[in-house]
PyMOL Python script that loads the backbone (N, CA, C, O; Angstrom):
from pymol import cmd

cmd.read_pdbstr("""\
ATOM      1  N   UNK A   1       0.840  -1.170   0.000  1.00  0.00           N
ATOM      2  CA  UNK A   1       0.000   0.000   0.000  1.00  0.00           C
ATOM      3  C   UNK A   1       0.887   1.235   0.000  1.00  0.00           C
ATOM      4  O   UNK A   1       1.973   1.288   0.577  1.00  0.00           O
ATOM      5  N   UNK A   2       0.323   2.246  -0.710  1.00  0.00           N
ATOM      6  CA  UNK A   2       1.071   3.358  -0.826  1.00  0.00           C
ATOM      7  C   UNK A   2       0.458   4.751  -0.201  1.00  0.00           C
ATOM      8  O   UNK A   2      -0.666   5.170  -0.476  1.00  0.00           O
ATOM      9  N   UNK A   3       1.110   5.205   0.421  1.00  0.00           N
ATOM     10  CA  UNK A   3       0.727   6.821   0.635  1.00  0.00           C
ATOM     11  C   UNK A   3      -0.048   7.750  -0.067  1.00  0.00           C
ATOM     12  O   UNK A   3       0.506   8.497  -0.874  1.00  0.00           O
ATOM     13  N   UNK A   4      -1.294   7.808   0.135  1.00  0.00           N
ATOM     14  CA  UNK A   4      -1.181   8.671  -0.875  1.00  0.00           C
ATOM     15  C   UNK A   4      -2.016  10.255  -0.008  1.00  0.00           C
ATOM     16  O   UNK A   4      -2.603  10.046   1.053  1.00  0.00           O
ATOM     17  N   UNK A   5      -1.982  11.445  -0.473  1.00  0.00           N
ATOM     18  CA  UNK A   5      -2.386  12.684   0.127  1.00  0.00           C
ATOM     19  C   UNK A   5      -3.836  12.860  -0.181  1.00  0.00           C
ATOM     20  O   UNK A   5      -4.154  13.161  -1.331  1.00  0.00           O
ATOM     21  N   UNK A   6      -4.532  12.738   0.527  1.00  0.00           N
ATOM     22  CA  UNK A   6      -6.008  13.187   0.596  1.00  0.00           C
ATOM     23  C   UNK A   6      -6.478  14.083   0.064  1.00  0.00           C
ATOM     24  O   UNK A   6      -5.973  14.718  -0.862  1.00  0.00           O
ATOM     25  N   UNK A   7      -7.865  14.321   0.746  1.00  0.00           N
ATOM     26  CA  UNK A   7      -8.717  16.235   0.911  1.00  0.00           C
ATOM     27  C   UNK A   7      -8.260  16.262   2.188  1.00  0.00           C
ATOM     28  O   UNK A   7      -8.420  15.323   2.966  1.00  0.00           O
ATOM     29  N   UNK A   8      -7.679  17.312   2.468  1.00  0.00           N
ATOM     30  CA  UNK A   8      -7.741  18.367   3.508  1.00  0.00           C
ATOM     31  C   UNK A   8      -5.761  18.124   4.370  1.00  0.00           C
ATOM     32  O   UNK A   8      -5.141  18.456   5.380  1.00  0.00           O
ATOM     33  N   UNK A   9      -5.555  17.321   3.048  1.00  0.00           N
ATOM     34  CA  UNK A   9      -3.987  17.132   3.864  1.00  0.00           C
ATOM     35  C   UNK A   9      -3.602  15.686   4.709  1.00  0.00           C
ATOM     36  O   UNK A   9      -2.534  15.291   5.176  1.00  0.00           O
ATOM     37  N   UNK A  10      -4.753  15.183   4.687  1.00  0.00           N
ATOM     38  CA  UNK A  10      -4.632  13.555   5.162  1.00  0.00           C
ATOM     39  C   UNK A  10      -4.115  12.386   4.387  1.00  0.00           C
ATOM     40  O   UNK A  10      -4.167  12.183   3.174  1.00  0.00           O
ATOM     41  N   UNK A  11      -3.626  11.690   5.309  1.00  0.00           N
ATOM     42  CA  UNK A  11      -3.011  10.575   3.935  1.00  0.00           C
ATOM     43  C   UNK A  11      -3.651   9.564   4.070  1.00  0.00           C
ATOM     44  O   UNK A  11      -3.867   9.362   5.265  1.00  0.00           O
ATOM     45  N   UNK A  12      -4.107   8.750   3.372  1.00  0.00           N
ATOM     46  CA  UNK A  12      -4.695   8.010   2.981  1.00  0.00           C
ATOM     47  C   UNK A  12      -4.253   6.768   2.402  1.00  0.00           C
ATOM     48  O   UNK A  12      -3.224   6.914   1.742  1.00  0.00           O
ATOM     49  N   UNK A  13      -4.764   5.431   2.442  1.00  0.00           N
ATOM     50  CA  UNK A  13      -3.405   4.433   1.579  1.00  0.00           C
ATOM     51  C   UNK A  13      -4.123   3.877  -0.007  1.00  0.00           C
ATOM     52  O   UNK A  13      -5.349   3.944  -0.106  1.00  0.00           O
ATOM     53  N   UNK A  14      -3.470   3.454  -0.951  1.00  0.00           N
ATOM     54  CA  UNK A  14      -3.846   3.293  -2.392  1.00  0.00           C
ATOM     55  C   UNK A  14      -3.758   1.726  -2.115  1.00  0.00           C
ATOM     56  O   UNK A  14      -3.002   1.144  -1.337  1.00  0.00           O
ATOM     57  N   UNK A  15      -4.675   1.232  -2.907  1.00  0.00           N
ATOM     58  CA  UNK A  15      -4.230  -0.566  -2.953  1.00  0.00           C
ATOM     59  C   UNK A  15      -3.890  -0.737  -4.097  1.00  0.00           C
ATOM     60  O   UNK A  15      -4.792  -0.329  -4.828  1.00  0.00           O
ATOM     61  N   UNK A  16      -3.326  -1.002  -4.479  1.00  0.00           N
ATOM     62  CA  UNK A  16      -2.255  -1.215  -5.723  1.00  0.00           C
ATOM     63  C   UNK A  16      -3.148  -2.579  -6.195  1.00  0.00           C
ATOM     64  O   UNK A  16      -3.314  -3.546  -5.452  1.00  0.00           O
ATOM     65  N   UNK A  17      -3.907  -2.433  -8.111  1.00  0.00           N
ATOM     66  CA  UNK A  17      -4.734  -3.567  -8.190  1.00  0.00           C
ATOM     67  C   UNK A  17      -3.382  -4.752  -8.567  1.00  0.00           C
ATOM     68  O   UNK A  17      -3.316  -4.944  -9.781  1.00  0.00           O
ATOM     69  N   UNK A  18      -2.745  -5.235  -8.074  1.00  0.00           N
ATOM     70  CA  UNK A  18      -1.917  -6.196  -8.504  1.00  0.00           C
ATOM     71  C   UNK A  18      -2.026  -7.189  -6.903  1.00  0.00           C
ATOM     72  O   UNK A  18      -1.413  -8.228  -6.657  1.00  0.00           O
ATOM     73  N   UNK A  19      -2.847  -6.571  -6.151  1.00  0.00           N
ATOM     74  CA  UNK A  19      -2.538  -7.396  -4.833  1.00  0.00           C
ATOM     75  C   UNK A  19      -3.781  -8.151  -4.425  1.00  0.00           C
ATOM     76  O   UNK A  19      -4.881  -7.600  -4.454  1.00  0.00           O
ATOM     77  N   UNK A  20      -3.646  -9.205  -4.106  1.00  0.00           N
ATOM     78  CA  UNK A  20      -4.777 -10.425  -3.817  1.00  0.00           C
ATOM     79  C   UNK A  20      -4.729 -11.355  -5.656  1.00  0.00           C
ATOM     80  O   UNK A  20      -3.899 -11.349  -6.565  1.00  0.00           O
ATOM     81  N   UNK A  21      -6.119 -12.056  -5.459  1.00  0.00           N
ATOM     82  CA  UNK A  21      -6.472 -12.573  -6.799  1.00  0.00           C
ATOM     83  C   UNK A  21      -5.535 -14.250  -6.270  1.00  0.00           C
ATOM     84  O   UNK A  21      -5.464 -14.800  -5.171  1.00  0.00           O
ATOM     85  N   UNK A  22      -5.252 -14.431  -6.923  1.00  0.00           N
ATOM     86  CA  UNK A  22      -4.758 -15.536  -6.404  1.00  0.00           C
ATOM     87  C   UNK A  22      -4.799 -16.741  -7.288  1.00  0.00           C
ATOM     88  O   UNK A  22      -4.591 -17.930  -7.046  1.00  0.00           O
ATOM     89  N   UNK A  23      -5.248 -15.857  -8.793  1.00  0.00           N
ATOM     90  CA  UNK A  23      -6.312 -16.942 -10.035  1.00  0.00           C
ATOM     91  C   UNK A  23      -4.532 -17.807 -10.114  1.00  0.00           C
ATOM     92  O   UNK A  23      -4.517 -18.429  -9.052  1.00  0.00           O
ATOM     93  N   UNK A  24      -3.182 -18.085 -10.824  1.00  0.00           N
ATOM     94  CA  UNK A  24      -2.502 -18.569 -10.945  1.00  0.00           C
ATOM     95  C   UNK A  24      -2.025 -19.390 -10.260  1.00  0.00           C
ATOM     96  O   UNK A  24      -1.575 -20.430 -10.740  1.00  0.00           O
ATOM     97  N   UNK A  25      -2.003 -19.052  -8.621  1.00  0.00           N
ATOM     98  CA  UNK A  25      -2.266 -20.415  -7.883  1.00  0.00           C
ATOM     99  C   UNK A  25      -3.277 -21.125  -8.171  1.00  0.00           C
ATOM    100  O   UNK A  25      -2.853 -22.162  -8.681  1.00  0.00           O
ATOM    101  N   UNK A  26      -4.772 -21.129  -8.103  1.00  0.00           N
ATOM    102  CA  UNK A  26      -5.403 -21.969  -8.322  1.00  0.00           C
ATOM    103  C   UNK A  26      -5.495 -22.771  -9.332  1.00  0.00           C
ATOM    104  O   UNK A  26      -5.853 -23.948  -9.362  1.00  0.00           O
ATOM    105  N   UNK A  27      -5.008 -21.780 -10.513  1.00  0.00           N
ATOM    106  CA  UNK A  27      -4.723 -22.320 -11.950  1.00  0.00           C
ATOM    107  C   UNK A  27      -4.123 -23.629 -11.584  1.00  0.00           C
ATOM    108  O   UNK A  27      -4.775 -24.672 -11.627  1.00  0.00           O
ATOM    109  N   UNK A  28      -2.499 -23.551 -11.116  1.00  0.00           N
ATOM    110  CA  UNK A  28      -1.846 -24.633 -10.809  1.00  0.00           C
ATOM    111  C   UNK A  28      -2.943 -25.571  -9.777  1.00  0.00           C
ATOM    112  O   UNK A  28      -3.617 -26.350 -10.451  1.00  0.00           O
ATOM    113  N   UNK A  29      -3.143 -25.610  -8.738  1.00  0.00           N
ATOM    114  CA  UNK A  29      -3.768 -26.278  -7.858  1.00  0.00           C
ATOM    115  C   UNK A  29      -4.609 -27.352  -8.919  1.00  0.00           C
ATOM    116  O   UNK A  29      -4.372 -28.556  -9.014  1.00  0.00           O
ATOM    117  N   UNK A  30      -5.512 -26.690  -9.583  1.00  0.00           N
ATOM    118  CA  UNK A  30      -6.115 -27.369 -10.438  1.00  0.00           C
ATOM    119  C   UNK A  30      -5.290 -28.202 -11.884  1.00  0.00           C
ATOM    120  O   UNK A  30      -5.710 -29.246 -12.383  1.00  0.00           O
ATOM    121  N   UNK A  31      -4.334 -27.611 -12.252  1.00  0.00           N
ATOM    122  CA  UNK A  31      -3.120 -28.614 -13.008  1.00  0.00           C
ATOM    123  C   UNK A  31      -3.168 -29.350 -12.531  1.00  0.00           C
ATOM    124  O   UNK A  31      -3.836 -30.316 -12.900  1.00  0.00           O
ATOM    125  N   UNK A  32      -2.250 -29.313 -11.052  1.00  0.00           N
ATOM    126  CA  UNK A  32      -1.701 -30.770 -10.819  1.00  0.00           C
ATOM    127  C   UNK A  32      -2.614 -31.638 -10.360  1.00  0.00           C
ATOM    128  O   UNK A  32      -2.316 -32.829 -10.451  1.00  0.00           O
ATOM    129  N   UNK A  33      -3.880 -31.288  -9.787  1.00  0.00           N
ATOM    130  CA  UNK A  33      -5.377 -32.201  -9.333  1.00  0.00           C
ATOM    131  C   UNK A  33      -5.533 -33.119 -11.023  1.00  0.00           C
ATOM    132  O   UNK A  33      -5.845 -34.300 -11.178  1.00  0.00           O
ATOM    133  N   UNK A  34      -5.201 -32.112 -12.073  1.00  0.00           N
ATOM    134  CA  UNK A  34      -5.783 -33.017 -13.204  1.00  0.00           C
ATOM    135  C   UNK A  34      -4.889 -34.007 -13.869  1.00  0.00           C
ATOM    136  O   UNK A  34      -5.155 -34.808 -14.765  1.00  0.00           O
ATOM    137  N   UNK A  35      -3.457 -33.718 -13.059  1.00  0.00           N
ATOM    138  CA  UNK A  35      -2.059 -34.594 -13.466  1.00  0.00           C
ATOM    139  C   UNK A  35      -2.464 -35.749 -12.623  1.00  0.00           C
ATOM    140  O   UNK A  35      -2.458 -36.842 -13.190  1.00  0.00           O
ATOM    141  N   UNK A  36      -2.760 -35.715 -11.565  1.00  0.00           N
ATOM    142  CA  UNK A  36      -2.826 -37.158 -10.782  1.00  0.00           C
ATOM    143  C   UNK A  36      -3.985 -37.420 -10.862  1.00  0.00           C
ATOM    144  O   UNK A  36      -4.217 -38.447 -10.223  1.00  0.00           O
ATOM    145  N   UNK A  37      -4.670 -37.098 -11.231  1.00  0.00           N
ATOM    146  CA  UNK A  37      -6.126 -37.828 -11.943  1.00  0.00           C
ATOM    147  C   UNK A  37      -6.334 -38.842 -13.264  1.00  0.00           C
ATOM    148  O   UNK A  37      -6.991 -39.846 -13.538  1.00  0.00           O
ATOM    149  N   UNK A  38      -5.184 -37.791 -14.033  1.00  0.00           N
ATOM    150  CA  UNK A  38      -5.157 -38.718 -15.238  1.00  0.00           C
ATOM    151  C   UNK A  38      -4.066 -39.598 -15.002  1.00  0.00           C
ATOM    152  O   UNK A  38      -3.643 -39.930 -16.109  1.00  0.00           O
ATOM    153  N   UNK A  39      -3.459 -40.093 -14.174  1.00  0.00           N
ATOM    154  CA  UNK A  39      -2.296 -41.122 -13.905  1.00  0.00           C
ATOM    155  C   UNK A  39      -2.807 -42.102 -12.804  1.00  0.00           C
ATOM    156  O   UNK A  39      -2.160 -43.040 -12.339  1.00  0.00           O
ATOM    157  N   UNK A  40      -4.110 -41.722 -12.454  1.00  0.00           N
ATOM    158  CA  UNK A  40      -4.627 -42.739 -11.763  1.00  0.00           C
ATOM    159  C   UNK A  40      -6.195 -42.850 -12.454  1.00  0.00           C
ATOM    160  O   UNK A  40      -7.057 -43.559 -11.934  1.00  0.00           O
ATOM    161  N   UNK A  41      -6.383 -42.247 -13.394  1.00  0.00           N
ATOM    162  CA  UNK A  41      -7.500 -43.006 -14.598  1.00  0.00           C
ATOM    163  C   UNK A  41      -8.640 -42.731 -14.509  1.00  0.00           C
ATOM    164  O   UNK A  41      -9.518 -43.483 -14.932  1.00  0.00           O
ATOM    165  N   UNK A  42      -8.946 -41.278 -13.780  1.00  0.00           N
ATOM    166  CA  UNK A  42     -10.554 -40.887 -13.910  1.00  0.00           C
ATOM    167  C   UNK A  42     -10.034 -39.259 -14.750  1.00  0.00           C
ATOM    168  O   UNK A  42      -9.693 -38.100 -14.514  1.00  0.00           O
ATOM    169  N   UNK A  43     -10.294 -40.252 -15.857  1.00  0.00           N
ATOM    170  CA  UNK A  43     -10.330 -38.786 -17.191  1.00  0.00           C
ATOM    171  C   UNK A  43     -11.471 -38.206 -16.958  1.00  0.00           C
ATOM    172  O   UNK A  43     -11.200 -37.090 -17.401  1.00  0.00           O
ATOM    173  N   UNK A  44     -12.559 -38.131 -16.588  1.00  0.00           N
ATOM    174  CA  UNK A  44     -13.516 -37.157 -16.166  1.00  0.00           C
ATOM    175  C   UNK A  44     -12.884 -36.312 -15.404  1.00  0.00           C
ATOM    176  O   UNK A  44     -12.443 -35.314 -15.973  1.00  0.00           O
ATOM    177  N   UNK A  45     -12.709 -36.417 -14.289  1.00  0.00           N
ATOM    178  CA  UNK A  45     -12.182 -35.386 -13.330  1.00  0.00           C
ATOM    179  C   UNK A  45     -10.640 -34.897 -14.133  1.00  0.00           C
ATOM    180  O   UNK A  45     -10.495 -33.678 -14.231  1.00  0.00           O
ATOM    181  N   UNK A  46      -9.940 -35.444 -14.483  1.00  0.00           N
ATOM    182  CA  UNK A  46      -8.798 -34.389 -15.089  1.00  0.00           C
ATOM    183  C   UNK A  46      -9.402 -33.522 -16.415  1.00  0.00           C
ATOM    184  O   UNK A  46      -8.787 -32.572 -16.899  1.00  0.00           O
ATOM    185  N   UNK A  47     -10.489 -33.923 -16.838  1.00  0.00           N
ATOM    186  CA  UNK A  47     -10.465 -32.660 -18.130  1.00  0.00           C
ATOM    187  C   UNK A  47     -11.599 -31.763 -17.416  1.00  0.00           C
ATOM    188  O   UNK A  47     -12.056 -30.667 -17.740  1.00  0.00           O
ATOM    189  N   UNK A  48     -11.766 -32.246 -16.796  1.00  0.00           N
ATOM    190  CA  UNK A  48     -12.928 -30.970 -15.767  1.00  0.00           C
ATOM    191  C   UNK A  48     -11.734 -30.096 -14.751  1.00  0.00           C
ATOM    192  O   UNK A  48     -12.006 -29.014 -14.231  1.00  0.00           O
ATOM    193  N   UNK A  49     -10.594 -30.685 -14.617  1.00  0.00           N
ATOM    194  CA  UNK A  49      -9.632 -29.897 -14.018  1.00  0.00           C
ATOM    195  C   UNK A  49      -8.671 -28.926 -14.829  1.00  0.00           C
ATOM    196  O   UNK A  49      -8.170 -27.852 -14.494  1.00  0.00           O
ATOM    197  N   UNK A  50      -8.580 -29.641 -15.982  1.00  0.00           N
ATOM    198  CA  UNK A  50      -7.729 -29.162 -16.850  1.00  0.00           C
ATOM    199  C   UNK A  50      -8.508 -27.827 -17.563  1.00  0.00           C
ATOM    200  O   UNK A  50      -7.839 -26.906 -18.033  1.00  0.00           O
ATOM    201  N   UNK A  51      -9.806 -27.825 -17.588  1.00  0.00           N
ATOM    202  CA  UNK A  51     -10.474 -26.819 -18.162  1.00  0.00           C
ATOM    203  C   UNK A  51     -10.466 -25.879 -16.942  1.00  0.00           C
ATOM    204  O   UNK A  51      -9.699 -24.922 -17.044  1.00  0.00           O
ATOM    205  N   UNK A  52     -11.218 -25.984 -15.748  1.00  0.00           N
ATOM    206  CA  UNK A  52     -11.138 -24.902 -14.798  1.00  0.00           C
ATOM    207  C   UNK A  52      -9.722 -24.312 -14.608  1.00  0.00           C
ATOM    208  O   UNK A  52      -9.468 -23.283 -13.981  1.00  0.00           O
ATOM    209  N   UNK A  53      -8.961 -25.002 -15.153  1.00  0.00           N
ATOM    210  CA  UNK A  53      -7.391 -24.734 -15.071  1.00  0.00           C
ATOM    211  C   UNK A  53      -7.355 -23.634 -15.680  1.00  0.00           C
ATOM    212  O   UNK A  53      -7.107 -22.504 -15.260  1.00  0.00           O
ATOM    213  N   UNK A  54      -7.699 -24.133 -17.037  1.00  0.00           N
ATOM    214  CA  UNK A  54      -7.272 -22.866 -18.135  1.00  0.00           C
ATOM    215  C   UNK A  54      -7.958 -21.940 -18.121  1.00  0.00           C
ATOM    216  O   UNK A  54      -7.523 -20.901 -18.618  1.00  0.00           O
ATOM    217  N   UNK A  55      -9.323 -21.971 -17.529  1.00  0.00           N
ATOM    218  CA  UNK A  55     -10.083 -20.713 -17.205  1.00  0.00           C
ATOM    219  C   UNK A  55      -9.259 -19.826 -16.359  1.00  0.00           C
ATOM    220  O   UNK A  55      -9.059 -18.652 -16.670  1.00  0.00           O
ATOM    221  N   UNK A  56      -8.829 -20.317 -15.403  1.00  0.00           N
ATOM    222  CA  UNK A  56      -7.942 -19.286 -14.111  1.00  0.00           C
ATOM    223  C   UNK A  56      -6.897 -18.641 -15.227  1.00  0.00           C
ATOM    224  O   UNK A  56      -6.319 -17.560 -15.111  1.00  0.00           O
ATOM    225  N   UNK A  57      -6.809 -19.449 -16.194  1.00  0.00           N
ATOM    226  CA  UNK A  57      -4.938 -18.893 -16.646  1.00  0.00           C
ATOM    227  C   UNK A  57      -5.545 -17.409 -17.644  1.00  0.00           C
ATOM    228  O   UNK A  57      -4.869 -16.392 -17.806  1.00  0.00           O
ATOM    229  N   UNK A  58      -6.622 -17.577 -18.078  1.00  0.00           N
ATOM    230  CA  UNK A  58      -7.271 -17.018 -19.080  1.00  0.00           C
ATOM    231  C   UNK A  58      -7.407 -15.937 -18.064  1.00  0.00           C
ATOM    232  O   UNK A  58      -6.305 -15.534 -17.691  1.00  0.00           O
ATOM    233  N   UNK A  59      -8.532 -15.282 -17.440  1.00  0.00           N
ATOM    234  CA  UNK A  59      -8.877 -14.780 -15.849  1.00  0.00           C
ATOM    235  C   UNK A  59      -7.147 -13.699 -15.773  1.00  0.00           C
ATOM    236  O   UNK A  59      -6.964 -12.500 -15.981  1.00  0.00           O
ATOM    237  N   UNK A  60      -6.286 -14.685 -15.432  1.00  0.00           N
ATOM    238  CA  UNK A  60      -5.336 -14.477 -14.804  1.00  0.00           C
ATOM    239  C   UNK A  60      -4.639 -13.193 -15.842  1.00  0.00           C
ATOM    240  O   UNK A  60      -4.333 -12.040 -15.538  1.00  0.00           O
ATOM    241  N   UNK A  61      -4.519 -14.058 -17.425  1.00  0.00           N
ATOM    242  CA  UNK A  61      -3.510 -12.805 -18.314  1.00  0.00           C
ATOM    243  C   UNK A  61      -4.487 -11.986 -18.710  1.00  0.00           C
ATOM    244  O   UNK A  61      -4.162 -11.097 -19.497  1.00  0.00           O
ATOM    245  N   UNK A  62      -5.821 -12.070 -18.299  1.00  0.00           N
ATOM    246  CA  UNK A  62      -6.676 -10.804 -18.692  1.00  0.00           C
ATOM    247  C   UNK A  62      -6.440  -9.663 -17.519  1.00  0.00           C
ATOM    248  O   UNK A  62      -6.217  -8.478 -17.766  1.00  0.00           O
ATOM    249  N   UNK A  63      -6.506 -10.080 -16.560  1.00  0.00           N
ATOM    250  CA  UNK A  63      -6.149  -8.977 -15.012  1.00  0.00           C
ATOM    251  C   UNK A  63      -5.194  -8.654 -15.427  1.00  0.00           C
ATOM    252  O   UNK A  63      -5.283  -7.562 -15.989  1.00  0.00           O
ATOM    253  N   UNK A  64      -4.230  -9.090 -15.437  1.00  0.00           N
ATOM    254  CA  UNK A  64      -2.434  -8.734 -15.439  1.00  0.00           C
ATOM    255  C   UNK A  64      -2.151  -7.809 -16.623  1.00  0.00           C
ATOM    256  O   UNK A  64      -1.350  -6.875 -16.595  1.00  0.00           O
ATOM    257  N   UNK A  65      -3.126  -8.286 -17.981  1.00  0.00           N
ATOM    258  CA  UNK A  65      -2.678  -7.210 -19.330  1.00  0.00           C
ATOM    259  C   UNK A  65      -3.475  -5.823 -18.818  1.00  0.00           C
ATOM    260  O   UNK A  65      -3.106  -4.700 -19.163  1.00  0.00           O
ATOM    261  N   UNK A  66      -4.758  -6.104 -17.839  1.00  0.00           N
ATOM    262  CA  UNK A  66      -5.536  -4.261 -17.643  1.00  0.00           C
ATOM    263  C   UNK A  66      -4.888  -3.821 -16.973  1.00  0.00           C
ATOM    264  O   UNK A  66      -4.873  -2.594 -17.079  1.00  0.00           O
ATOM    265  N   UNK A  67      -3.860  -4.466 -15.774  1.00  0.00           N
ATOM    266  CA  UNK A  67      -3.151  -3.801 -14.638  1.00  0.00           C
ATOM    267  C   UNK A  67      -2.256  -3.107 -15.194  1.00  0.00           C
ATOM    268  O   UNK A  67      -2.337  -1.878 -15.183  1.00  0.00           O
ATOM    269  N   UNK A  68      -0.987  -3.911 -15.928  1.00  0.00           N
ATOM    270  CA  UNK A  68      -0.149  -2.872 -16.718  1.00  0.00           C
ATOM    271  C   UNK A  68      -0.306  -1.945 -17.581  1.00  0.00           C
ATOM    272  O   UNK A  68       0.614  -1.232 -17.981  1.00  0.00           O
ATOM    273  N   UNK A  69      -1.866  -1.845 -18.066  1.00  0.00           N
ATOM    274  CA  UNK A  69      -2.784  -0.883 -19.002  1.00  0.00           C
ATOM    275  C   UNK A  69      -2.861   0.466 -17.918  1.00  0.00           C
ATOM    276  O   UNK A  69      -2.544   1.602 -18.268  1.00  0.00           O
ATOM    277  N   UNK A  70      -3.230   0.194 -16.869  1.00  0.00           N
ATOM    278  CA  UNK A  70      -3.617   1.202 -15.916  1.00  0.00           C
ATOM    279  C   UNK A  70      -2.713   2.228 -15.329  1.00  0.00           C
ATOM    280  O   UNK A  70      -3.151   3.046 -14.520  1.00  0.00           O
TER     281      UNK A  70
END
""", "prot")
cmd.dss("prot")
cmd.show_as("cartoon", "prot")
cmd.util.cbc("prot")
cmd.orient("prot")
């Protein structure tokens, strides 16, 4: 968080949008759920992982390309 100067001379703090979110961990979380799924043979659950996967990753370089836009 950053400093920043108010109304009336007060400071105030900025949240910088790059903080929280957390979509790329989960991204992974959900990888590797769909790596040991498919190595122990319920292809249902790994392409239902592998897709929520790529949703987070998708999610993820859409935040990250508006943040450095901003």
């Amino acid at each position: 968080m950053w400093p920043v100067v108010g109304a009336g001379g007060m400071f105030a703090f900025a949240t910088p949008l790059q903080t929280g979110g957390g979509f790329l961990y989960w991204a992974l979380v959900f990888f590797v759920l769909a790596i040991i799924a498919a190595a122990v043979g319920a292809r249902g659950v790994a392409g239902i992982s592998m897709e929520i996967a790529r949703i987070f990753v998708l999610i993820f370089i859409i935040l990250a390309v508006v943040a450095l836009l901003l």
